[in-house]
SERO-126526 format. One line per 3 residues: number of its first residue (from 1); their letters; for each residue x, y, z of N, C-alpha, C. Coordinates in steps of 0.001 Angstrom, whole numbers. Atoms other than C-alpha are relative to their C-alpha. Layout:
! residues N
NUM = a = X Y Z X Y Z X Y Z ~ ...
//
This chain:
! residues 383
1 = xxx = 50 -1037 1034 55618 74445 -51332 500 -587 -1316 ~ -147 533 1096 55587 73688 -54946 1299 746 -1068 ~ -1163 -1028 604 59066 74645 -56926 -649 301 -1762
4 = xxx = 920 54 1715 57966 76070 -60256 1600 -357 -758 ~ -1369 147 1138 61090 74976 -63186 -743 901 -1008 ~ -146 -617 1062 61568 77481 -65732 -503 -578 -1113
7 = xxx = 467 19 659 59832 77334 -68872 1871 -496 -1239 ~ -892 225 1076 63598 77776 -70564 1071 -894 672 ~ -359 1041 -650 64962 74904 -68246 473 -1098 -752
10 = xxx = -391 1024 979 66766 72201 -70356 -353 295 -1542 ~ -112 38 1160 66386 73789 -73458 767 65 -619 ~ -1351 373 1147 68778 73600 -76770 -316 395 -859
13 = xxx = 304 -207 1564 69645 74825 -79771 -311 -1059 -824 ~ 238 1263 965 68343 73238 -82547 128 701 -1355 ~ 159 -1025 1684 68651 76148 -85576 675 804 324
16 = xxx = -1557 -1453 39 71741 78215 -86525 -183 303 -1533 ~ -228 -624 1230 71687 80481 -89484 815 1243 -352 ~ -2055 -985 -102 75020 82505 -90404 -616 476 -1428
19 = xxx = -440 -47 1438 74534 84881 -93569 841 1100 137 ~ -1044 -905 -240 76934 87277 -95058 -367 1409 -1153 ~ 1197 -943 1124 75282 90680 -96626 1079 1298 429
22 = xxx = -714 -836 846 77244 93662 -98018 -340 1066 442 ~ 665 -1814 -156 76482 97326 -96732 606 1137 -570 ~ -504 -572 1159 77194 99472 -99795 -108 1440 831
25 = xxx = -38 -1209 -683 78640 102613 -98124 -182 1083 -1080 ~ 864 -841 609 77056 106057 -99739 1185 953 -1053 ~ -1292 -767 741 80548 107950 -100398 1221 -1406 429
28 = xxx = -1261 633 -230 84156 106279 -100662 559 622 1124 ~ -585 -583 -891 85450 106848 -97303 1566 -436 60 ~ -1557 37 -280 89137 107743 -96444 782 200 1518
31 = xxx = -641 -47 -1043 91254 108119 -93323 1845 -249 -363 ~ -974 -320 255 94634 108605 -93283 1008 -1146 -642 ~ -618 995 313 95621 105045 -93596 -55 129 -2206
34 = xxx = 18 330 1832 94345 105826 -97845 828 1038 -302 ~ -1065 -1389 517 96428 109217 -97879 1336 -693 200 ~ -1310 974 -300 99447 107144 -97175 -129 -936 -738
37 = xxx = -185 541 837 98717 105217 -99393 163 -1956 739 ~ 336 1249 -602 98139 101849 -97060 -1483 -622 77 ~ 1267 264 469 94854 101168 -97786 -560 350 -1108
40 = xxx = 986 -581 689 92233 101947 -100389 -1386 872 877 ~ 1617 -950 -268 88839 104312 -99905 -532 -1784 174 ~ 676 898 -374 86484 101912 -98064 -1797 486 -632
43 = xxx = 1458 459 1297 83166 101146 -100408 -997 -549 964 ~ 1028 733 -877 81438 98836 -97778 500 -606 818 ~ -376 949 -1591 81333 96829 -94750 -762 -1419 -335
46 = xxx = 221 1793 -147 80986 92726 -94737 -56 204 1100 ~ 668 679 -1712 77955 91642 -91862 158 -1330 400 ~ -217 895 -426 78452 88803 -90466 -1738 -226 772
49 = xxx = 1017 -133 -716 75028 87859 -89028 -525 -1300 597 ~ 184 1139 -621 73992 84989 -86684 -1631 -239 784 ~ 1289 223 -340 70711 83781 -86201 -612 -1458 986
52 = xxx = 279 930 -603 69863 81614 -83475 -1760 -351 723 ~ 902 -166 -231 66792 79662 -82626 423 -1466 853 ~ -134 1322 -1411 66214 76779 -79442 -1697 -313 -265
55 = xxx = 1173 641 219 63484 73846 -79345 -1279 547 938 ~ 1214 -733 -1183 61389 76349 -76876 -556 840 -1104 ~ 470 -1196 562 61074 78784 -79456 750 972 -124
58 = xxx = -599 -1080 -734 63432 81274 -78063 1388 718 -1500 ~ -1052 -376 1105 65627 83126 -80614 1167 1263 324 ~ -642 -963 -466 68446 85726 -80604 851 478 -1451
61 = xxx = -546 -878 1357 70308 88151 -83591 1282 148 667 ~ -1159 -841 118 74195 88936 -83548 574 366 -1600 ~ -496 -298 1066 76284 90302 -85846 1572 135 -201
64 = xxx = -1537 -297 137 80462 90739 -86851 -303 653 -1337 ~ 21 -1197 1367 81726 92880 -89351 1781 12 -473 ~ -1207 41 1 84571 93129 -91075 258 1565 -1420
67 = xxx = 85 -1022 1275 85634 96374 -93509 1734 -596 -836 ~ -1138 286 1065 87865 95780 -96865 -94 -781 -372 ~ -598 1288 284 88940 92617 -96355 -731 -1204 1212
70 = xxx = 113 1245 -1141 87806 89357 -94569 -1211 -461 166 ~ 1638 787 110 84101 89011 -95192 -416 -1433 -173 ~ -6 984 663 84299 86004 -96789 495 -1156 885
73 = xxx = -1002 812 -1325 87121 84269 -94013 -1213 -54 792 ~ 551 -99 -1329 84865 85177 -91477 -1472 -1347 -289 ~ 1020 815 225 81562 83791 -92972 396 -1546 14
76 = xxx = -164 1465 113 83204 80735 -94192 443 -488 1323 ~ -196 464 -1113 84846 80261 -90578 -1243 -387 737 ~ 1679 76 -900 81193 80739 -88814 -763 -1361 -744
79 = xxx = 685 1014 188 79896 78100 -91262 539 -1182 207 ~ -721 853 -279 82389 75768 -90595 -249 -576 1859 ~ -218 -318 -1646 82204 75998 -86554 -1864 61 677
82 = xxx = 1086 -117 -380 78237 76554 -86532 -473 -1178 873 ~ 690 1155 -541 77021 72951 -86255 497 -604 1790 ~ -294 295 -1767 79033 72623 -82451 -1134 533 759
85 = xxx = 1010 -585 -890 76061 74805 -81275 -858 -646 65 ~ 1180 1214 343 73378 72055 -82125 -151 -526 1398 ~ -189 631 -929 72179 70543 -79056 275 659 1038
88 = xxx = -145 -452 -913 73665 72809 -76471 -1357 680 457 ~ 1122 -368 -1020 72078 74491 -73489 568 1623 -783 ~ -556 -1213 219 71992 78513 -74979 183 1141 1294
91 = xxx = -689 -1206 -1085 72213 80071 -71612 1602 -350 529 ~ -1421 -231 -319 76271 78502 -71377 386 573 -739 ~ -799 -1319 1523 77489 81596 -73454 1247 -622 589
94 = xxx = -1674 139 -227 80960 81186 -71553 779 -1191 -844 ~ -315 940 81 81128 77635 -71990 -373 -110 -2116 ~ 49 59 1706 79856 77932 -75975 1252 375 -874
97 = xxx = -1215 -415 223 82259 80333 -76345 1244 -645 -533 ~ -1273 1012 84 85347 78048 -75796 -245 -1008 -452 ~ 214 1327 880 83680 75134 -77339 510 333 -1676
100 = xxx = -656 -116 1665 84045 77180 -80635 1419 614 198 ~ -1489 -547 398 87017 78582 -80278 1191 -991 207 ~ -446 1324 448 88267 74744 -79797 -67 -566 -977
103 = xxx = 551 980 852 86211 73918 -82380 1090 850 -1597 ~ -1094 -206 1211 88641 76057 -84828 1592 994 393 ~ -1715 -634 -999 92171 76433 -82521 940 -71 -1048
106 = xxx = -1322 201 818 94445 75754 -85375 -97 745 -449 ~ -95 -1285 430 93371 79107 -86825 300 1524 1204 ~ -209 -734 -949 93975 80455 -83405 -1182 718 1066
109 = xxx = 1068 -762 -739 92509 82779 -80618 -120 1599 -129 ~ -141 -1715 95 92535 86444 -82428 -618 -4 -1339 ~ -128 -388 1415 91517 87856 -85585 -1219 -674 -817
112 = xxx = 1169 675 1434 89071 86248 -88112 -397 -940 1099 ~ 646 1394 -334 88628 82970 -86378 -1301 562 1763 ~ 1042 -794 -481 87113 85063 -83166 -1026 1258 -68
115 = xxx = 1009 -713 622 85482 87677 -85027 -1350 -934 -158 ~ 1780 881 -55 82836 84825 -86220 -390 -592 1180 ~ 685 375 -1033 82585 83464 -82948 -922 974 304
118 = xxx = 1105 -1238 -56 81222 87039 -82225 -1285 44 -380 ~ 1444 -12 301 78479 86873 -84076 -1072 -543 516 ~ 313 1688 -785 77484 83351 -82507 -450 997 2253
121 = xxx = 125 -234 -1375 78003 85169 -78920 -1164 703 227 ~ 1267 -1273 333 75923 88451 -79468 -924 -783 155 ~ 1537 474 204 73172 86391 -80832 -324 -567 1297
124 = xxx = 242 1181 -1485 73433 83715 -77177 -682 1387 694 ~ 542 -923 -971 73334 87147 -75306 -1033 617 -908 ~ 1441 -556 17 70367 88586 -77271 -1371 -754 456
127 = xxx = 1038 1033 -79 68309 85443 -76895 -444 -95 1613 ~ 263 -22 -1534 69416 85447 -73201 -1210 1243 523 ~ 391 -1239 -109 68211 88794 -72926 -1358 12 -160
130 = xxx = 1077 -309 156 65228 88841 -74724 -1127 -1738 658 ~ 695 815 -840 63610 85088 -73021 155 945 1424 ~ 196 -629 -1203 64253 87296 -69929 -987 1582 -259
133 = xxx = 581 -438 -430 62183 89838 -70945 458 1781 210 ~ -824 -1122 -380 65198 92392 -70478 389 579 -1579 ~ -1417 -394 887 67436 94851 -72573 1197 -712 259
136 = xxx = -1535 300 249 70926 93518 -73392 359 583 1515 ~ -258 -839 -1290 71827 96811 -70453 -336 -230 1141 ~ 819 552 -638 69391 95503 -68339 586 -1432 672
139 = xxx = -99 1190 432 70479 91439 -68687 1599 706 807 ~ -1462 -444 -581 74400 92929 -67531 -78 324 1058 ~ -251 -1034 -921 73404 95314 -65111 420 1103 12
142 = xxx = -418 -1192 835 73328 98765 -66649 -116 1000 1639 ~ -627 -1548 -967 74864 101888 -64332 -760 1188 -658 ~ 895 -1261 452 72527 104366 -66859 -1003 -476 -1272
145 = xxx = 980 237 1009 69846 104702 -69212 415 1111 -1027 ~ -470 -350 1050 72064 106792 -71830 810 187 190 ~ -1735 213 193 75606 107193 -72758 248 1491 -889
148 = xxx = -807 -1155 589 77564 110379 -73723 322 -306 -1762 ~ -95 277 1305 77847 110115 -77703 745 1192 -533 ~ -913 -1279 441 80485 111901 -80139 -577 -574 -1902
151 = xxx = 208 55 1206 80248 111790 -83805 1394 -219 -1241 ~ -997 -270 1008 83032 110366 -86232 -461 -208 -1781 ~ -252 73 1554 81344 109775 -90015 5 1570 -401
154 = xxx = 128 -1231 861 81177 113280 -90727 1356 880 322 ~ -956 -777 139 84601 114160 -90330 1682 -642 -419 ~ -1150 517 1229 86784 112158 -92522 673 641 -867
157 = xxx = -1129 -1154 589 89668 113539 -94238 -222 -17 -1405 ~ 257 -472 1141 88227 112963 -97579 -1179 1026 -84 ~ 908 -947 -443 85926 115683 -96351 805 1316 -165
160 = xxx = -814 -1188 -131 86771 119230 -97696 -462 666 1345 ~ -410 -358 -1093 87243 121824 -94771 -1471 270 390 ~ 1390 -717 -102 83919 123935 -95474 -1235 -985 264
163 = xxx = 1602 1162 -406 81540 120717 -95343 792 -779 1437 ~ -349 142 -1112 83568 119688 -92317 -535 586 1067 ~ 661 -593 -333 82399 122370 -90893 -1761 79 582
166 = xxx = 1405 190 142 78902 122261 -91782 -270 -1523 1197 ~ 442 1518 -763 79067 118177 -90555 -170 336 1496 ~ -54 74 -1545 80288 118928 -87082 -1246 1138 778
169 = xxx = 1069 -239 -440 77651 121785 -86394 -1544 -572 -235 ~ 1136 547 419 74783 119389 -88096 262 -918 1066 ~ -277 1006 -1135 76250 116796 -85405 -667 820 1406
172 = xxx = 476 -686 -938 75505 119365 -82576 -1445 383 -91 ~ 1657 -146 -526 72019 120543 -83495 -461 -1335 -146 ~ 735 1341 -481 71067 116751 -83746 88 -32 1252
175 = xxx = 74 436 -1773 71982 116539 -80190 1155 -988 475 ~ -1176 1353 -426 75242 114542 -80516 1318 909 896 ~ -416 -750 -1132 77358 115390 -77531 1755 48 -271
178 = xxx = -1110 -448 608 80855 115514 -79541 98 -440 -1099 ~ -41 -54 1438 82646 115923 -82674 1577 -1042 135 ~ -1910 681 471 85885 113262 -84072 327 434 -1167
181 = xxx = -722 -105 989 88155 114268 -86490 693 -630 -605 ~ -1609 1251 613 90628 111952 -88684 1050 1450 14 ~ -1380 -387 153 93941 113371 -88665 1124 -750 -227
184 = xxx = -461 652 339 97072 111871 -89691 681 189 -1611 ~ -251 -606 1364 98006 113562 -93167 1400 -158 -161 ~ -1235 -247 416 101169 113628 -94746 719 1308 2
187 = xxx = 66 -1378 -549 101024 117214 -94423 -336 737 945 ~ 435 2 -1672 100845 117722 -90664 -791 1685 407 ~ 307 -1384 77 100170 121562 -91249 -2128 118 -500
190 = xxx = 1028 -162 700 96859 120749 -92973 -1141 -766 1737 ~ 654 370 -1408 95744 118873 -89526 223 911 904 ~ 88 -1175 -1172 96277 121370 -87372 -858 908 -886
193 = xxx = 832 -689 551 94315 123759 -89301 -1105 -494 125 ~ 876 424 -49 91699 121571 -89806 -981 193 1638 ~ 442 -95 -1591 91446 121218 -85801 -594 1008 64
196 = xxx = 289 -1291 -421 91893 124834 -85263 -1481 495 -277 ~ 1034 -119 1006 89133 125478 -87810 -1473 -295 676 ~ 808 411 -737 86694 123339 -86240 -225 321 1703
199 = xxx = -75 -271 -1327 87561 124242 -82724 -480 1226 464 ~ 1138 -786 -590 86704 127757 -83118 -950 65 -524 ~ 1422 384 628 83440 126984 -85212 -667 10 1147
202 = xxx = 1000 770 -1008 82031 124741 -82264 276 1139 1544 ~ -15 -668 -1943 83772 126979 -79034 805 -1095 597 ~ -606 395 -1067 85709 125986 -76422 -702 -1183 735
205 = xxx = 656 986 -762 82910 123948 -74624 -257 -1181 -768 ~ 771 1489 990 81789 121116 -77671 1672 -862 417 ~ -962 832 -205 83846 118188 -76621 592 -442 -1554
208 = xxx = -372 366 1528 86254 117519 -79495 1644 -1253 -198 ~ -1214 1019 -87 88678 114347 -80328 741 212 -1222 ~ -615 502 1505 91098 113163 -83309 535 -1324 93
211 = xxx = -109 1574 -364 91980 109932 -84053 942 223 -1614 ~ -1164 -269 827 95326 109681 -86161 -8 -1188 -829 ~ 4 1266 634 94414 105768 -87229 1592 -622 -369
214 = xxx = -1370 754 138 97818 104730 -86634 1307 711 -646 ~ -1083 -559 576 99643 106743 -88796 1655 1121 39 ~ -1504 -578 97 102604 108687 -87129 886 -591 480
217 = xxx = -1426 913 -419 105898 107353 -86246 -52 1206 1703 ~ -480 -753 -1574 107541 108353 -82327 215 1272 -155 ~ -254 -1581 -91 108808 111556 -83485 -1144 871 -329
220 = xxx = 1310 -134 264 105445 112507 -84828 -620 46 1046 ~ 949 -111 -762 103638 111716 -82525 206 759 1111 ~ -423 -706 -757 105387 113210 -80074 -254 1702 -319
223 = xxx = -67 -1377 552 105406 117267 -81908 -1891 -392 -500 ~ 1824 -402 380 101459 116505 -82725 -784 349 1261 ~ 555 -460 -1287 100411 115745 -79161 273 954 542
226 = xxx = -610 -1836 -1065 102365 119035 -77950 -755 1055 -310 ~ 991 -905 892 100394 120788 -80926 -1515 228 439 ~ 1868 -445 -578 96871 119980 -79917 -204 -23 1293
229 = xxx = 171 -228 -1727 97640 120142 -76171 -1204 1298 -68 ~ 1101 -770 -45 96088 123583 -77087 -1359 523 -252 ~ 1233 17 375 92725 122582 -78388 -628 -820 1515
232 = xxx = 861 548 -1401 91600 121081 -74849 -747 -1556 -557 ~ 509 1033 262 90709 117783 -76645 -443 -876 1627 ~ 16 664 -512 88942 115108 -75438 1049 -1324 186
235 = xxx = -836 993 469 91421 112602 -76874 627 161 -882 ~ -556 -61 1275 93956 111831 -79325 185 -1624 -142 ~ 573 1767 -19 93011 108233 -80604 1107 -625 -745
238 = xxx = -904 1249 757 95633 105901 -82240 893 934 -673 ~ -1373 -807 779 99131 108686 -82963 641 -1179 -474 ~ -798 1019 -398 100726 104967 -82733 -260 -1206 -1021
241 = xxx = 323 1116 686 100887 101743 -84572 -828 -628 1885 ~ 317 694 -1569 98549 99846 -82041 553 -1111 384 ~ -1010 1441 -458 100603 96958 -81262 1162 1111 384
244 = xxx = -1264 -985 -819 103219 99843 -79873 -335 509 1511 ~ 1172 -289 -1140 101768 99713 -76305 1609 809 774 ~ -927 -1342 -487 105392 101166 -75210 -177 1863 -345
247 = xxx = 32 -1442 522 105010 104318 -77419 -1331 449 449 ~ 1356 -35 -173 101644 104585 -76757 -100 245 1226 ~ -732 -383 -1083 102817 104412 -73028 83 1301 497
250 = xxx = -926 -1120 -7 105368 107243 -73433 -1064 1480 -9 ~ 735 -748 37 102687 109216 -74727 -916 755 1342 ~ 1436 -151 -1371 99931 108595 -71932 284 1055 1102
253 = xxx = -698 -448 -773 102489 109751 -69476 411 1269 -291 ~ -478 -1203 -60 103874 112673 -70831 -786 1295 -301 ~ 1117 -1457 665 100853 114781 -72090 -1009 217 679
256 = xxx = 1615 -379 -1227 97609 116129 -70265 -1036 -546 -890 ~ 810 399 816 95718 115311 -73692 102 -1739 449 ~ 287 1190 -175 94425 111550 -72643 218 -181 -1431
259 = xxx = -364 726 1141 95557 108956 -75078 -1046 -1266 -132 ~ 1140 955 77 92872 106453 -76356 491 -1005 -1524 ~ -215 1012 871 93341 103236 -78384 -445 -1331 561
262 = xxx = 687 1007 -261 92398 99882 -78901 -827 -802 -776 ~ 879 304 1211 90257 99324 -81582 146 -1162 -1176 ~ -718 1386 812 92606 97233 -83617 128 -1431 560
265 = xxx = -431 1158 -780 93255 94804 -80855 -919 -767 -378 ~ 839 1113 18 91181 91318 -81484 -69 -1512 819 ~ 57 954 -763 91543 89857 -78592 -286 382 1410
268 = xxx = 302 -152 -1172 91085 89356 -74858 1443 539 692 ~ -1913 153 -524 94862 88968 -74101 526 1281 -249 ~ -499 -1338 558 95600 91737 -76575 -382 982 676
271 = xxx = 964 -1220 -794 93641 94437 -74558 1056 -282 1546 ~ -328 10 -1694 95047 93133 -70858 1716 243 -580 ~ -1505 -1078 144 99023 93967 -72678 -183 1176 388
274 = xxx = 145 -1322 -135 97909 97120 -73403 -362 509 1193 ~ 117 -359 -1311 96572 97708 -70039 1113 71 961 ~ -1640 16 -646 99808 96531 -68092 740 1142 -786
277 = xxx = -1174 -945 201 101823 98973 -70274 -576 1402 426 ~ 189 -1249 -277 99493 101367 -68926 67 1158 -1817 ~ -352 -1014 1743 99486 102715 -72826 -1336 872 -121
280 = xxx = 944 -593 464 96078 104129 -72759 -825 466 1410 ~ 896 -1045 -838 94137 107092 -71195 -1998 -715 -582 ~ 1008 281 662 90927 105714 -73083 427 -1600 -23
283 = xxx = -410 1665 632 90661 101792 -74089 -1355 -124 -868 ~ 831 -46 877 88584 101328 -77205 -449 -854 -410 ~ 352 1551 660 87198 97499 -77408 -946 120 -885
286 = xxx = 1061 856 416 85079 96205 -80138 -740 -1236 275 ~ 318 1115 -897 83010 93683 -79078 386 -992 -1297 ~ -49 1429 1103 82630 91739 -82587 1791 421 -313
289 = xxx = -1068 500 558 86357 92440 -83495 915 -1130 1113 ~ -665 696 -1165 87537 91105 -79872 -415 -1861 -72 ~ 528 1733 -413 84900 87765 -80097 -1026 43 698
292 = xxx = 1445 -373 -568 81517 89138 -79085 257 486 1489 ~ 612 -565 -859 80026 90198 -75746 978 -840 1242 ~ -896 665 -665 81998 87798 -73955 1233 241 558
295 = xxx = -1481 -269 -111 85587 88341 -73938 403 1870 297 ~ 249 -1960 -372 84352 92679 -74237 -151 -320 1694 ~ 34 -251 -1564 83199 92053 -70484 1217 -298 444
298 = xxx = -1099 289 151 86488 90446 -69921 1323 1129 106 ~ -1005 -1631 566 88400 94108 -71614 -324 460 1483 ~ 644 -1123 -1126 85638 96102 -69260 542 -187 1031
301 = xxx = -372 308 -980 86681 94570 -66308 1362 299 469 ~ -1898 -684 -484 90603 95138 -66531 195 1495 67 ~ -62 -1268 52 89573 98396 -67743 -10 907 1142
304 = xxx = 524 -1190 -1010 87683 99461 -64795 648 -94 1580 ~ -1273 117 -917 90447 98150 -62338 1032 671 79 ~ -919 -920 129 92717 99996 -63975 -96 1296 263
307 = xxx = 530 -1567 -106 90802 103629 -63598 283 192 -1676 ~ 94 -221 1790 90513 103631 -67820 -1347 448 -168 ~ 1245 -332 956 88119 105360 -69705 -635 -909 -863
310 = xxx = 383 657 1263 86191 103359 -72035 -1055 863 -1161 ~ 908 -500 1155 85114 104342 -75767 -227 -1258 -689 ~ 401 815 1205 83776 101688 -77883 392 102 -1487
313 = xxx = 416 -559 2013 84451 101578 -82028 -958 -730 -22 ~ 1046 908 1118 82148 101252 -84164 -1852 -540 764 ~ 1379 787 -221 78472 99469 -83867 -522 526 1236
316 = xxx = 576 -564 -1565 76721 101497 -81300 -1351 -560 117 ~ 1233 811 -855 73683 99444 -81512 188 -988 765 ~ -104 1003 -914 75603 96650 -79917 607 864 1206
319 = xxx = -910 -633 -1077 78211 99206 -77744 -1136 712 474 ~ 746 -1145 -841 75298 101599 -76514 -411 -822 1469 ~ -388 878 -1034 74415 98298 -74100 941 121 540
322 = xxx = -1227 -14 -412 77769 97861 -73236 605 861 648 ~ -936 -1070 -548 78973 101016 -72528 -1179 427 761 ~ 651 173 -872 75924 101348 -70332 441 -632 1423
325 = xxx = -633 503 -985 77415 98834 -67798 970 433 395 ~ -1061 -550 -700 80567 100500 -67053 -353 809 850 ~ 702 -332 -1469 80878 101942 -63635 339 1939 -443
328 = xxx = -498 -2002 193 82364 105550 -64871 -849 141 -1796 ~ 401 -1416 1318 81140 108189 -67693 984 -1077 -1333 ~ -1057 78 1233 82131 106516 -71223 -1102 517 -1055
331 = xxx = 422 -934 845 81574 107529 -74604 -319 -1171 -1370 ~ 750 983 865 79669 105556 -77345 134 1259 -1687 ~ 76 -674 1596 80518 106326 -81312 -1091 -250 -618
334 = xxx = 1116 146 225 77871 107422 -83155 525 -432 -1568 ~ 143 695 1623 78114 105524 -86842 -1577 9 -153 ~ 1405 390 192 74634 105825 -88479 75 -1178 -1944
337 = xxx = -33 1064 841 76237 103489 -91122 -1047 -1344 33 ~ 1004 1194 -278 74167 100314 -90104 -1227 55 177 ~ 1624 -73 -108 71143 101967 -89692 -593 -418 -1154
340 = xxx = 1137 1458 1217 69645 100206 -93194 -81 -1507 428 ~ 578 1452 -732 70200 96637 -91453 -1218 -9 696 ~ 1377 -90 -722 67574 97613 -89132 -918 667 9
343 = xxx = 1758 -995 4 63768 98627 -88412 109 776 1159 ~ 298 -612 -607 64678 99964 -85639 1308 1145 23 ~ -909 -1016 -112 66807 103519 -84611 316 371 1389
346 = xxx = -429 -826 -932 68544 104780 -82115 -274 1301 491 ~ 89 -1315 -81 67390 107980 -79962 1174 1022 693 ~ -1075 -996 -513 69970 111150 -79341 -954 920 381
349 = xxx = 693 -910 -875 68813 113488 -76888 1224 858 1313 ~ -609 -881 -1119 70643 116436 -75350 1643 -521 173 ~ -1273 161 357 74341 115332 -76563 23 -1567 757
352 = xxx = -176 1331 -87 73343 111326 -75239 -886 -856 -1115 ~ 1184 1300 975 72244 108026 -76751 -621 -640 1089 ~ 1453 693 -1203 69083 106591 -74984 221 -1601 -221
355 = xxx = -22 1728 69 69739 102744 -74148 -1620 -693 -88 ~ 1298 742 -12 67043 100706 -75772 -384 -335 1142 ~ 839 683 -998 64388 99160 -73666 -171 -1131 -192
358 = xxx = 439 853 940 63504 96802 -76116 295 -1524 333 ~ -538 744 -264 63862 93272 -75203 1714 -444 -908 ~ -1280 805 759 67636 91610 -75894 455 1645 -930
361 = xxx = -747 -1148 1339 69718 94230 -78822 -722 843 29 ~ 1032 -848 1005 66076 95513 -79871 536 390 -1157 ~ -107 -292 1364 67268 94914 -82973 -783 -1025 -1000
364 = xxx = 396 848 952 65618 93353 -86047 292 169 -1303 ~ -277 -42 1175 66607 92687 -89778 -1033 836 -613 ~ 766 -268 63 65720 95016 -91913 -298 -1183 -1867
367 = xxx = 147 545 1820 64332 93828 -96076 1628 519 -481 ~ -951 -227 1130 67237 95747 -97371 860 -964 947 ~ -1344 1142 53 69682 93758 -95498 -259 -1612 -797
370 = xxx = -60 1628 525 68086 90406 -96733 1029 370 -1807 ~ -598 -475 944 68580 92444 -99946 1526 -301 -641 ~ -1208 -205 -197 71910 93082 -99377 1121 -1641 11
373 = xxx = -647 1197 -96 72474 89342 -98722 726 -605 -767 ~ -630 793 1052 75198 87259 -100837 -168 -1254 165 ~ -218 1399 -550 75589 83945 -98843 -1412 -495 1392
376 = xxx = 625 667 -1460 73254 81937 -96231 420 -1452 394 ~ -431 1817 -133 74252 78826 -94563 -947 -407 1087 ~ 508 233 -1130 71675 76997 -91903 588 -1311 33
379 = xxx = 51 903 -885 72426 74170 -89483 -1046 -531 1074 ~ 1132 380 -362 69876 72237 -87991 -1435 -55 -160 ~ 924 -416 217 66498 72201 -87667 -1245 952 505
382 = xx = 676 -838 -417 63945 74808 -86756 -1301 -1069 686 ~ 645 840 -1145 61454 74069 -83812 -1787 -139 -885
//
């Protein structure tokens, strides 16, 4: 009998292209971190975008992101670190992985320097994905073909009460299967209202979260969670500095409202603390802030040992995959921020998001992002 060899059998990269393009957000958004006066209103998001192509032909898209601050770090890290991919085989994601994150250890294993790996990863697993033929969901081993979805841009605290309102029932007749709130004010009276407000709008049954973005201290947090015990939340997302996996803890344990965080963490390591302290009812990985697709399976895995919920931030065209593979019910944020990068959209149906089919991401650039572009850097040469 004759063995057939794979078509993508000894192939290699030979073309890496890293650019870094600007996504000019529509309003100045706020969250509690700008009412406090620790941040500014966020204007836009820095993409990180990674374009890989192998001497077969075979190509693949990721992306990182960074908001505020760090666009620039990140890009310049990714162009620095690109050319190690030259030559390799693109189905060792693992092994790529740790090649770059050797290839720039003196900046460490967290934060900026694995954010751009991210981009680099994504793209390995779209390429994988799509030479197979598969979805991303598919390519893992997806547990469903849609994911429970909630809704946080339309309920930001620079949002007066009455269009608050309006947002979260425009979230429901789209078909999005809950509503998030920011909370976190300096005026703790004005968040509870807000809740209330919204809570009886939607009813008792619309699943409803808040997410405090870090901002109360122990005693705080403590007299808030007691407060919205009586809204039946789904969650109360980050009362805590996230690096406080004790308080965060204290919390989990003492309230019926599940505690969810995570989001900040940018690492692999960072996520398995938080797990041991048992700090979280929810665990909230990013894939590009953690270090792509890689090190997220990595989170998933401690997660789903532990009996944790998982929510994703952010980027639900990469998390809607992702949170597909988990073995229990999780919940995928709906951002329709990024929808100008791409030609293609996401479908909501009946309070879920429908996991592409599409080979790999099913994503493609759109014009306005080239648009949008500031920087490009390529390595190598195209096949």
């Amino acid at each position: 009998m004759t063995t057939m060899t794979p078509s993508f059998a000894n192939d290699s990269i030979t073309w890496v292209r890293i650019s870094s393009c600007y996504l000019p957000l529509a309003h100045p958004i706020s969250d509690a971190k700008v009412l406090t006066g620790r941040q500014k209103p966020m204007t836009e998001i820095a993409m990180l975008f990674a374009e890989i192509e192998t001497r077969d032909g075979h190509r693949g898209l990721g992306f990182s992101y960074s908001k505020r601050a760090g666009g620039p770090g990140q890009f310049a890290h990714a162009k620095e670190i690109a050319p190690a991919l030259i030559g390799e085989d693109p189905s060792d994601i693992s092994k790529l992985w740790t090649k770059l994150c050797w290839a720039g250890a003196s900046v460490g294993r967290s934060g900026m320097a694995v954010q751009a790996i991210g981009a680099f990863d994504v793209a390995l697993y779209d390429l994988k994905a799509r030479r197979a033929g598969l979805s991303l969901s598919k390519l893992l081993g997806s547990q469903r073909d849609s994911v429970q979805c909630y809704n946080t841009s339309g309920g930001f605290l620079h949002t007066p009460l009455d269009q608050l309102l309006v947002n979260a029932a425009a979230s429901r007749e789209r078909g999005i299967g809950g509503i998030k709130l920011k909370v976190g004010q300096p005026d703790r009276a004005l968040d509870i209202k807000r809740v209330e407000a919204v809570r009886k709008h939607l009813g008792e049954d619309m699943p409803l979260m808040v997410d405090a973005n870090q901002q109360w201290d122990r005693p705080t947090a403590q007299r808030m969670c007691r407060t919205f015990e009586q809204f039946d939340l789904v969650w109360i997302e980050e009362p805590l500095d996230a690096y406080d996996f004790e308080g965060h803890a204290a919390l989990a344990s003492q309230f019926d409202t599940p505690i969810a965080t995570g989001e900040m963490l940018t690492s692999a390591a960072e996520h398995g603390e938080l797990i041991r302290h048992r700090a979280a009812d929810y665990l909230m990985p990013d894939a590009p802030r953690v270090g792509g697709i890689t090190p997220f399976l990595k989170i998933a895995a401690q997660a789903e040992q532990a009996g944790l919920g998982l929510g994703p931030h952010f980027a639900m065209e990469l998390h809607v995959h992702l949170a597909a593979v988990y073995p229990t019910e999780p919940w995928v944020e709906h951002f329709d921020w990024l929808e100008p990068l791409f030609n293609e959209r996401l479908e909501i149906r009946n309070g879920r998001m429908l996991v592409p089919t599409r080979p790999g991401l099913g994503l493609s650039l759109s014009e306005q992002a080239k648009g949008w572009t500031r920087e490009e850097a390529e390595v190598g040469q195209r096949a």
